[in-house]
SEMARGU-865825 format. One record per atom (N, C-alpha, C, O): y, x, z; residue in one letter. Coordinates in steps of 0.02 Angstrom, whole numbers, plus 50000, padded with zeros to 5 digits. Layout:
YXZa ...
END
This chain:
499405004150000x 500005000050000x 500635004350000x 501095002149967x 500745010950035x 501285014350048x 501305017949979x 501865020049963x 500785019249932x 500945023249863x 501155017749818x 501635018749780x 500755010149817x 501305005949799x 501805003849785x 502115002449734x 501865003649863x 502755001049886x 503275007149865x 503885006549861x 502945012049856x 503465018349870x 503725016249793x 504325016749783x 503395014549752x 503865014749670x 504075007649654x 504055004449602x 504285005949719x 504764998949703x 505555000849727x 506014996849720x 505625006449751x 506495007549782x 506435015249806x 505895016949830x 506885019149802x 507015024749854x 506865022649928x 506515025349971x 507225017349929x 507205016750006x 506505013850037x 506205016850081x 506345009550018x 505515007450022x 505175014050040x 504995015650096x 505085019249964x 504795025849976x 505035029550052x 504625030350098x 505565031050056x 505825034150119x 505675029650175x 506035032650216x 505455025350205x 505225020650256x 504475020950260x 504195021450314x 504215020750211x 503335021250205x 503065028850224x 502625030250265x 503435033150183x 503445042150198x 503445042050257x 502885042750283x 503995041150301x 504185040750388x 503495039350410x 503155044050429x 503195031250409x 502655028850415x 502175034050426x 502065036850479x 501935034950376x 501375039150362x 501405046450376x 500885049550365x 501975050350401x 502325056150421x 502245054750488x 502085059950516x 502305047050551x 502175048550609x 501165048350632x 500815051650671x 501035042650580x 500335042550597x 499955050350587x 499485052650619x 500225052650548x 499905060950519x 500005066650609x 499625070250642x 500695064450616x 500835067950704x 500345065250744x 499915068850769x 500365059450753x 500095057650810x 499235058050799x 498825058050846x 499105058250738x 498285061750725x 497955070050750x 497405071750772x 498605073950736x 498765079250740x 498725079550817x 498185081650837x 499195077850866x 499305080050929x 498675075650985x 498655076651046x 498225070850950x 497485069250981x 496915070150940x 496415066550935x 497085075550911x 496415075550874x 495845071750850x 495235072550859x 496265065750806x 495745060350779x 496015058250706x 496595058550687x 495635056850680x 496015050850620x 495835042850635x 495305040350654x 496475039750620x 496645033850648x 496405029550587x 496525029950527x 495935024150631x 495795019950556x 496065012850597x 496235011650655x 495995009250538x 496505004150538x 496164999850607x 496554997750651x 495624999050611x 495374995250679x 495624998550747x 495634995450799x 495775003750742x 496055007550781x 496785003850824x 496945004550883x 497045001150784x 497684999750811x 497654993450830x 497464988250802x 497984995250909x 497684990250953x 498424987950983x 498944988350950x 498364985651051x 498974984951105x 498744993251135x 499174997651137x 498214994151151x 498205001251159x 498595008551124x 498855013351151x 498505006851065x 498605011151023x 499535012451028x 499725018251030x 500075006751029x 500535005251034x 500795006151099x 501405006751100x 500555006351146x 500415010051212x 500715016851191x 501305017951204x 500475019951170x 500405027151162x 500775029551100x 501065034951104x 500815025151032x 501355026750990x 502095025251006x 502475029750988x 502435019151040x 502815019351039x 503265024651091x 503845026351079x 502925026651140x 503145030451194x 503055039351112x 503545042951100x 502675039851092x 502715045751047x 503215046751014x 503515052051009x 503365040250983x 503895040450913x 504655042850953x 505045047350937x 504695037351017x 505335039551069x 505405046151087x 505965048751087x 504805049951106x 504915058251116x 505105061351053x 505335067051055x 505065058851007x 505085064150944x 505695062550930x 505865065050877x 506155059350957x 506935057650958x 507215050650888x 507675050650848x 506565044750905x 506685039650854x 507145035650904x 507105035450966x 507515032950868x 507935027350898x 507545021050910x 507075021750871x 507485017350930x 507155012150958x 507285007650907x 506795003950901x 507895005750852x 508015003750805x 507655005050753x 507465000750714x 507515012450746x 507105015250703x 506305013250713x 505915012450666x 506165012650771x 505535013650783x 505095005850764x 504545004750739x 505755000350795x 505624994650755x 505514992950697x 505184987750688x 505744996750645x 505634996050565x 504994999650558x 504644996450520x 504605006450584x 503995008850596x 503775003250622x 504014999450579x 503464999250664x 502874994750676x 503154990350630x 502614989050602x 503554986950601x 503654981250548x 503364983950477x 503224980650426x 503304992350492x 503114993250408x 502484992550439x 502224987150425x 502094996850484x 501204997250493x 501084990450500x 500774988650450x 501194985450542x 500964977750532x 500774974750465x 500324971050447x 501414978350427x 501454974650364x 500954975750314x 500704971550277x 500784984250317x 500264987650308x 499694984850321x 499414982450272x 499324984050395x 498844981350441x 498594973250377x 498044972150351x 499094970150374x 499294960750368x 499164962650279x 498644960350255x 499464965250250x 499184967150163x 498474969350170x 498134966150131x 497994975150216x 497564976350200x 496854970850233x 496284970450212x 497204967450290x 496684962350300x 496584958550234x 495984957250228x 496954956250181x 496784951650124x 496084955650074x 495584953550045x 496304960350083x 495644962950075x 494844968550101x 494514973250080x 494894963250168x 494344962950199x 494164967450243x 493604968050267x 494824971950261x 494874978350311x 494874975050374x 495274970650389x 494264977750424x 494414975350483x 494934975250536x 495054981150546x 495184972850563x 495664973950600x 495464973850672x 494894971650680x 495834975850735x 495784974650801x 496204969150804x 496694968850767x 495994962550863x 496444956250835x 496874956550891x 496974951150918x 497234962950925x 497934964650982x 498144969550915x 498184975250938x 498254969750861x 498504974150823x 499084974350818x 499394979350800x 499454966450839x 500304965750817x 500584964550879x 501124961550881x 500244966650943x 500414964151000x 500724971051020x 500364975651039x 501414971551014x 501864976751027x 502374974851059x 502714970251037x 502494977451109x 503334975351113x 503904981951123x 503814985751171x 504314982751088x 504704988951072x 505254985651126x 505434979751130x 505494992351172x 505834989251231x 506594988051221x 506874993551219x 506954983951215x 507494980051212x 508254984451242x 508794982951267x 507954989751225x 508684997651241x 509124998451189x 509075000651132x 509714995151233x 510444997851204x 510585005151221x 510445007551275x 510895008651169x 511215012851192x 511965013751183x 512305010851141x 512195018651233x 512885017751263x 513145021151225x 512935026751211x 513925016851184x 514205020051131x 514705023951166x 514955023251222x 514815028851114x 515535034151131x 516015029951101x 515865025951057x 516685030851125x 517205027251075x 517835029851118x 517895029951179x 518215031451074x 518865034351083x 519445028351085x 519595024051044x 519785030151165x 520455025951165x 520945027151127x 520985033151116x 521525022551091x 521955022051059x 522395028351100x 522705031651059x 522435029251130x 522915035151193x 522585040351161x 522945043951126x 521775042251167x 521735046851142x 521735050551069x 521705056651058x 521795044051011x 521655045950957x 522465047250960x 522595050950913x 522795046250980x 523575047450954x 523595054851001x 523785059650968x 523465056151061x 523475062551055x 523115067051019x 523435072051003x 522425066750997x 522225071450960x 522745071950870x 522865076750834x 522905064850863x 523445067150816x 523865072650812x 523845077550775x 524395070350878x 524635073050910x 524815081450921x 525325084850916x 524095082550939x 523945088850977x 524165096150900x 524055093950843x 524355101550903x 524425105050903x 523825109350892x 523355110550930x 523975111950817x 523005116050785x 523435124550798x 523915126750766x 523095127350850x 523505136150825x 524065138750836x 524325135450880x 524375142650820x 524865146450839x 525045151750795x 524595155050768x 525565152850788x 525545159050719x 525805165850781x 526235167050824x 525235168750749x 525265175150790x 526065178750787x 526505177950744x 526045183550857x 526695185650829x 526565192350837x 526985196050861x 525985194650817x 525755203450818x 526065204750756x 525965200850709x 526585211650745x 526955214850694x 526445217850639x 526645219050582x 525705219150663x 525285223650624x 524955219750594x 524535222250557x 524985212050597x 524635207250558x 524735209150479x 525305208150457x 524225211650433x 524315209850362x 524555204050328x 524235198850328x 525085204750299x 525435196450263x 524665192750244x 524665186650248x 524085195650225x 523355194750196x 523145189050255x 523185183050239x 522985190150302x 522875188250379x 523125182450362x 522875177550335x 523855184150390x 524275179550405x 523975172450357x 523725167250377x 524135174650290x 523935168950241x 523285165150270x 523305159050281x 522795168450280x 522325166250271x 521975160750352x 521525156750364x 522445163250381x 522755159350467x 523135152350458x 523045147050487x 523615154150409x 523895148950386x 523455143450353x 523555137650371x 523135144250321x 522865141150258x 521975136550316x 521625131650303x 521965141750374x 521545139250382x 521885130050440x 521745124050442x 522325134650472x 522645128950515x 522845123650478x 522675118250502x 523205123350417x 523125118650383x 522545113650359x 522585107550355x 522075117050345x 521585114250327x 520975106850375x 520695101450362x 521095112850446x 520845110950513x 521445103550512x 521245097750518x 521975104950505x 522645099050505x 522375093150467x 522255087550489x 522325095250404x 522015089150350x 521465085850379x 521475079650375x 520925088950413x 520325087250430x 520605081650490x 520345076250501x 521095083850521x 521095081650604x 521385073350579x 521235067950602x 521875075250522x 522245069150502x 521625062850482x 521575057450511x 521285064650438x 520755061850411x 520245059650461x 519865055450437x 520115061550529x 519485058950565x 520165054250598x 520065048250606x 520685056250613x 521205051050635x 521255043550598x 521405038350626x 521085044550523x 521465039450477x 520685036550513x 520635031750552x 520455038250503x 519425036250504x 519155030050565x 518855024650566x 519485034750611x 519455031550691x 520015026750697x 519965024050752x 520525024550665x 521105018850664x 520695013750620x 520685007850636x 520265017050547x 520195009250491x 519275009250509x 518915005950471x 518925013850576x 518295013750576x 517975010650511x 517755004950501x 518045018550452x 517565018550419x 517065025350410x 517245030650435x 516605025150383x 516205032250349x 516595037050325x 517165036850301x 516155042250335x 516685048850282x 516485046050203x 516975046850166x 515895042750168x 515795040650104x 516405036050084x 516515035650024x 516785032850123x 517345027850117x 517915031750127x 518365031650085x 517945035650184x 518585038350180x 519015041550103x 519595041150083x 518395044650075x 518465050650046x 518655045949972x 518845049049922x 518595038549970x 518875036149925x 519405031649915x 519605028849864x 519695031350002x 520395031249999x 520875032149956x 520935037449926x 521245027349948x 521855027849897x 522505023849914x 522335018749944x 523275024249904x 523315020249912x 523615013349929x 523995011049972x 523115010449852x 523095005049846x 522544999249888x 522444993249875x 522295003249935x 521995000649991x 522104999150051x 521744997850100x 522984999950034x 523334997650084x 523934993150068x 524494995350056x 523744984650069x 524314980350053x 524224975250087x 523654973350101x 524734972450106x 524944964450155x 524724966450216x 524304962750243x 524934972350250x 524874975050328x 524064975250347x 523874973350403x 523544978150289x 522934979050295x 522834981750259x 523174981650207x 522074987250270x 521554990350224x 521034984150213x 520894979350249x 520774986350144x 520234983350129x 519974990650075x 520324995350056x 519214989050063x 518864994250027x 518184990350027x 518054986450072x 517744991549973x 516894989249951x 516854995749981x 517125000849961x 516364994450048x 516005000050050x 515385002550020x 514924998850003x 515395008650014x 514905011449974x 514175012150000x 513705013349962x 514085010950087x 513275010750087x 512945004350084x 512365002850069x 513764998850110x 513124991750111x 513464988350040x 513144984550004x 514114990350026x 514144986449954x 514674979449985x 514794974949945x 514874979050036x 515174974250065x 515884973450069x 516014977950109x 516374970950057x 517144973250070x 517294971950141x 517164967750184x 517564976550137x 517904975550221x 518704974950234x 519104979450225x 518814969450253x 519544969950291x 519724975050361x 519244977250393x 520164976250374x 520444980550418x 521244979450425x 521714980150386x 521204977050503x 521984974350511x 522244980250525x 521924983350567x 522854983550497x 523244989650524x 523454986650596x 523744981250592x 523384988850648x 523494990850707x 524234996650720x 524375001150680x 524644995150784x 525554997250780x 525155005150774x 525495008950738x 524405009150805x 524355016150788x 524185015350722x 524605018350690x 523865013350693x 523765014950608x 524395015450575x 524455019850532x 524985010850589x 525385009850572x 525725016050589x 525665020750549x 525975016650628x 526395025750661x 525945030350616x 526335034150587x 525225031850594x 524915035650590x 524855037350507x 524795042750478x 524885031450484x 525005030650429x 525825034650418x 525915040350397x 526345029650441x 526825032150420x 527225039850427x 527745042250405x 526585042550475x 526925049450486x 526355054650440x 526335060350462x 526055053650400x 525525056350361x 525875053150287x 525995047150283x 525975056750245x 526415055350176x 525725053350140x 525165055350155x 525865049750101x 525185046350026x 524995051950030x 524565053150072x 525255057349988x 525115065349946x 524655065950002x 524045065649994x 524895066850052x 524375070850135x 523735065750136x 523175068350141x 523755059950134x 523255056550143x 522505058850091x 521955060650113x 522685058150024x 522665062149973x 522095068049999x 521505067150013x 522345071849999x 522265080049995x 521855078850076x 521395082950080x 521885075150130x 521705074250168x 520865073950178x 520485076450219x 520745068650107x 520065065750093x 519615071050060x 519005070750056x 520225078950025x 519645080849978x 519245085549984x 519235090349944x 518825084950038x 518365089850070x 517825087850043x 517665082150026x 517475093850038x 516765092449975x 516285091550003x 515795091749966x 516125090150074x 515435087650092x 515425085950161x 515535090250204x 515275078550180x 515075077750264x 515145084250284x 515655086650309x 514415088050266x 514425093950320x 514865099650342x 514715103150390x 515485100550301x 515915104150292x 516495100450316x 516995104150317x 516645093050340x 516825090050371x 516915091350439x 517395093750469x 516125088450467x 515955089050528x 515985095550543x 516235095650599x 515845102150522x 515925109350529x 516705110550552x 516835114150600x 517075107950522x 517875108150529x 517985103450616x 518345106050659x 517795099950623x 517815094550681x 517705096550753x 518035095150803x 517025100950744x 516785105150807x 516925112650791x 516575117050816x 517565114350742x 517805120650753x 517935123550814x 518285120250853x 517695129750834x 517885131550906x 518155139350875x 517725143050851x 518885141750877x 519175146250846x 518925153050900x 519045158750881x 518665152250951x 518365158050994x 517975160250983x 517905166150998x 517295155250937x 516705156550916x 516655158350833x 516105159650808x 
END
């Protein structure tokens, strides 16, 4: 069923892979191969507490037993035995506690001050430039997780900012992972934040060439 399903979508494939990537561990770390009668209320006992150590989100781990059930429920039609506690799971009902930044603080990290221009005489104008060019850069970045955290969107959205995605005292944008438009009321900080960040800056703000070079800029630590 998972070589199937896998050539109906990317994403299908990448969900079934996972699948079959934890049953392969957990074969691995008890030394058995798991056949389908196998999976019990027992068995779920012991996988779901696995999948949680291996650092699955509990969100995640829910779409794992919805794919193996589904798995389990396709191969009973043809005549695979099953254990009849096979779907008797219960994945435990854990929120986890979000981070989220106060309006106080996103305007100070605006705010805040990237660097210092050295005032050593033996600095090469070379240096210097290249001090410059970086504080700026770190600046663009800081502006941009600022614009991000005021219209809470993705860096895939930010980065296609324009704008004409800002009219009648709101953002709107189709986002690009669910395909959905989103409104976004400007708020009096978007508004200050906006108006002290020029179009051009907004701009030049977005054009960093990859998440990871993003986030690299974000947890800059200039000591290290």
């Amino acid at each position: 069923m998972c070589e199937i399903k896998s050539r109906s979508h990317p994403k299908i494939k990448q969900n079934y892979r996972m699948l079959v990537n934890k049953l392969e561990d957990i074969e691995r770390q008890f030394g058995c191969t798991i056949m389908p009668a196998m999976i019990s209320s027992v068995f779920w006992n012991h996988f779901v507490p696995f999948l949680a150590d291996q650092g699955l989100k509990y969100s995640t781990i829910g779409h794992v037993k919805a794919n193996l059930i589904a798995v389990l429920n396709w191969s009973s039609k043809y005549g695979v035995k099953l254990n009849p506690s096979y779907s008797e799971v219960d994945i435990p009902n854990y929120i986890p506690s979000k981070i989220s930044l106060t309006p106080d603080e996103i305007s100070h990290i605006y705010h805040f001050k990237i660097g210092q221009e050295p005032t050593y005489s033996f600095r090469s104008k070379k240096v210097l430039k290249l001090r410059r060019n970086k504080i700026e850069t770190l600046e663009r970045v800081r502006d941009m997780f600022v614009l991000g955290c005021n219209l809470g969107q993705r860096y895939s959205d930010l980065v296609r900012i324009s704008p004409e995605n800002f009219r009648n005292g709101q953002f709107s944008i189709v986002q690009q992972k669910t395909g959905n438009k989103c409104f976004v009321p400007i708020n009096s900080l978007s508004i200050n934040t906006l108006r002290n960040i020029p179009r051009n800056k907004i701009l030049r703000a977005t054009g960093h060439s990859s998440e990871k070079a993003f986030n690299r800029y974000i947890c800059y630590d200039e000591e290290n």
